[in-house]
C-alpha positions in Angstrom: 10.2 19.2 2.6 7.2 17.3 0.7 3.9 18.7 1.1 1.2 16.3 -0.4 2.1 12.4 -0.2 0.1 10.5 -2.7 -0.7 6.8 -1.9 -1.9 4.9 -4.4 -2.3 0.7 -4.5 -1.3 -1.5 -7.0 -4.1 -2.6 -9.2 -6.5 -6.4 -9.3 -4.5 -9.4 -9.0 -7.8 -11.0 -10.1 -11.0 -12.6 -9.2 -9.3 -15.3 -7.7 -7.2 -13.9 -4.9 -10.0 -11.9 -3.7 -10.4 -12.9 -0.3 -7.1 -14.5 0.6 -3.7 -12.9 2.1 -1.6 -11.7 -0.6 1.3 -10.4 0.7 5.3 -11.7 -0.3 3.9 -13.4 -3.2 5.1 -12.1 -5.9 2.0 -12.0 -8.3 1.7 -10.1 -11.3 -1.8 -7.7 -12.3 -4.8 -9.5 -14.3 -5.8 -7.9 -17.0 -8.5 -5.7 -14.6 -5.5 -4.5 -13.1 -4.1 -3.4 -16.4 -7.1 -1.3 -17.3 -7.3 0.2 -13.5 -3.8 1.0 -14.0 -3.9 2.7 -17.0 -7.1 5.2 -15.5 -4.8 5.4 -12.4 -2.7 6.9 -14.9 -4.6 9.6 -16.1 -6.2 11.1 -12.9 -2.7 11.2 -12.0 -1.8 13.2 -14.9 -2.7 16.0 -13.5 -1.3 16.1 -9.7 2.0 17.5 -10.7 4.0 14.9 -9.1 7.7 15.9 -8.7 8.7 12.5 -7.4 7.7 8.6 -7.8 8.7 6.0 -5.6 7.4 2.3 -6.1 7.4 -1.0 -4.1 9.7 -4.2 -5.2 6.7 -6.4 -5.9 5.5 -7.3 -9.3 2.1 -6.3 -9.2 3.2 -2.9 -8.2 6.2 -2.4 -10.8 4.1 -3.5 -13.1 1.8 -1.0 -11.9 3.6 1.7 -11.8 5.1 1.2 -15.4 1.8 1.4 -16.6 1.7 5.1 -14.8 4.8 5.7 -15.8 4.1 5.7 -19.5 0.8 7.6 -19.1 1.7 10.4 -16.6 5.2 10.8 -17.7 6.9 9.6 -14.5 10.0 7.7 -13.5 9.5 5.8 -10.5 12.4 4.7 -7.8 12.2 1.0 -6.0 12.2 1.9 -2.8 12.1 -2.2 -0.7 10.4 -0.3 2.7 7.6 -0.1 0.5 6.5 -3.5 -0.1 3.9 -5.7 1.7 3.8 -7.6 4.9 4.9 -10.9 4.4 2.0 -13.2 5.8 4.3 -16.4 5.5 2.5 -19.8 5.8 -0.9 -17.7 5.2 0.0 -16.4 2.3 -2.9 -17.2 -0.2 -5.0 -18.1 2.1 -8.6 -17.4 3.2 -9.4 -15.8 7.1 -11.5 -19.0 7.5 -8.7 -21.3 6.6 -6.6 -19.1 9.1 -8.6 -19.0 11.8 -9.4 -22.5 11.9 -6.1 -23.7 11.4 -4.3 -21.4 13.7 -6.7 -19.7 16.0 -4.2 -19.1 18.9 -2.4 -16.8 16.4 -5.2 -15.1 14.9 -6.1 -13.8 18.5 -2.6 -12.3 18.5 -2.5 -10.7 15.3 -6.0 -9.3 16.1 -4.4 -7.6 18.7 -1.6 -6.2 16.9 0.9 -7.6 18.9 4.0 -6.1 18.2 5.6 -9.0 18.9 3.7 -11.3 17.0 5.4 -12.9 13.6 3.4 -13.9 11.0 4.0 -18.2 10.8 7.5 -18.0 8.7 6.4 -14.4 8.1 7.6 -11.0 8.8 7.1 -9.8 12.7 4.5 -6.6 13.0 6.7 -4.3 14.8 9.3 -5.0 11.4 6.9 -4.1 9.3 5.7 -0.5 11.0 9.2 -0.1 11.3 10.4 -0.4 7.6 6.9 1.5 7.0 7.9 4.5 9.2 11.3 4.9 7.8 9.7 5.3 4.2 7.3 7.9 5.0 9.9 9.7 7.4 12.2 9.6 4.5 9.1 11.0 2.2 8.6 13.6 4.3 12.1 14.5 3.9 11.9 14.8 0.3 12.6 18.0 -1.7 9.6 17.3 -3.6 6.6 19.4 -2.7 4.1 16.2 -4.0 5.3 12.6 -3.9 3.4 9.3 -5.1 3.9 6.0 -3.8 2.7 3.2 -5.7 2.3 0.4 -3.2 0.2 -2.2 -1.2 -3.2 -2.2 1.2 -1.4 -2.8 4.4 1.6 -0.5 3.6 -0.9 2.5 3.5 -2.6 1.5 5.6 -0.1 1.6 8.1 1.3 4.9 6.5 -1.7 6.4 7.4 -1.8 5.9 11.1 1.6 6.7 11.4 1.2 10.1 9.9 -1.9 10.8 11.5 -0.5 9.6 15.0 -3.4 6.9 15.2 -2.5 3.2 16.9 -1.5 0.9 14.4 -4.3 -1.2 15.6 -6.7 1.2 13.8 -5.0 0.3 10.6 -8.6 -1.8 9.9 -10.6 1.4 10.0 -9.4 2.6 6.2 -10.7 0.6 2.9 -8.0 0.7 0.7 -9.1 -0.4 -3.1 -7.4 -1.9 -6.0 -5.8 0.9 -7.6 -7.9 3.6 -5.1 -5.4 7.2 -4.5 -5.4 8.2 -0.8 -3.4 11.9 -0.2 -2.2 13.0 2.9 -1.0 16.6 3.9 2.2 16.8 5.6 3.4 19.3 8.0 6.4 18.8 10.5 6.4 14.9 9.8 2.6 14.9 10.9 0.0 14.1 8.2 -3.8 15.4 7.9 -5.9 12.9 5.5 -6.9 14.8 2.7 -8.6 11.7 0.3 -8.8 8.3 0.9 -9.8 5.7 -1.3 -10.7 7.3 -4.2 -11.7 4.9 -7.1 -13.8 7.5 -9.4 -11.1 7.1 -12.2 -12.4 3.3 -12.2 -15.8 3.8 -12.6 -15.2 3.0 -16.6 -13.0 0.2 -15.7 
């Protein structure tokens, strides 16, 4: 059974999603993102990964190639791994959000289990499909895994694993390219590093 999962997020998209819900949309990295990848990369040389999983979405292949190439890992596409789809808010700003659907915001702020993102993906599908990744990482062979995915998606990984409410999900920052590990004993995590960017800092 694994010991260490390693979480780490997808590098910038660029300057000009910064802000706004990026979460189906299927964007590739800027150039930034590049460069964080490729110091991603090295710190991860080291970790002695014996298994690499990676979400569907472009900007976290394309991610995880980069990682790939540098720390001498093949990563699996595993789909549970990809973002929340926001729907119609995809790209957009909170502002925009809250003024144009404020009823719905109140629900989402509430994590309503129940509540569907506007031609988006329902909350409770999304910790689901979340879940069932990190039960089936915790399954793993592999005493260290790495998982190359989104903000929300580890997010929600960590409150799972650490038996918090998925309504604390907003308490963790979760950086471009950051690592976060977790311990895991018995399908139960203890945080052991979260959002460590000090590979960027020559980025």
């Amino acid at each position: 059974m694994a010991a260490d999962l390693i979480l780490a997020r997808h590098g910038s998209i660029g300057p000009s999603y910064r802000g706004r819900y990026v979460g189906a949309s299927d964007i590739g990295l800027h150039v930034d993102g590049r460069r964080q990848s490729e110091a991603l990369g090295e710190a991860l040389r080291s970790r002695r990964v014996g298994r690499a999983l990676c979400s569907p979405q472009r900007r976290a292949l394309e991610t995880a190639q980069v990682i790939g190439e540098i720390a001498e890992l093949k990563f699996t596409v595993d789909s549970d791994l990809r973002e929340v789809d926001f729907g119609r808010w995809e790209g957009k700003t909170f502002q925009e959000i809250r003024e144009s659907d404020p009823e719905q915001v109140e629900r989402w702020a509430r994590l309503d289990r129940d509540f569907a993102f506007p031609e988006g993906e329902r909350v409770r599908d999304f910790l689901d499909r979340v879940r069932r990744a990190v039960e089936r990482i915790a399954q793993d062979p592999a005493e260290r895994l790495l998982a190359v995915t989104h903000g929300g998606v580890i997010r929600a990984a960590i409150c799972h694993l650490l038996g918090l409410d998925p309504r604390a999900y907003l308490l963790f920052e979760i950086s471009p390219a950051s690592v976060s590990t977790i311990h895991l004993l018995d399908g139960k995590g203890v945080l052991a590093e979260l959002n460590n960017c000090s590979h960027l800092e020559r980025c």
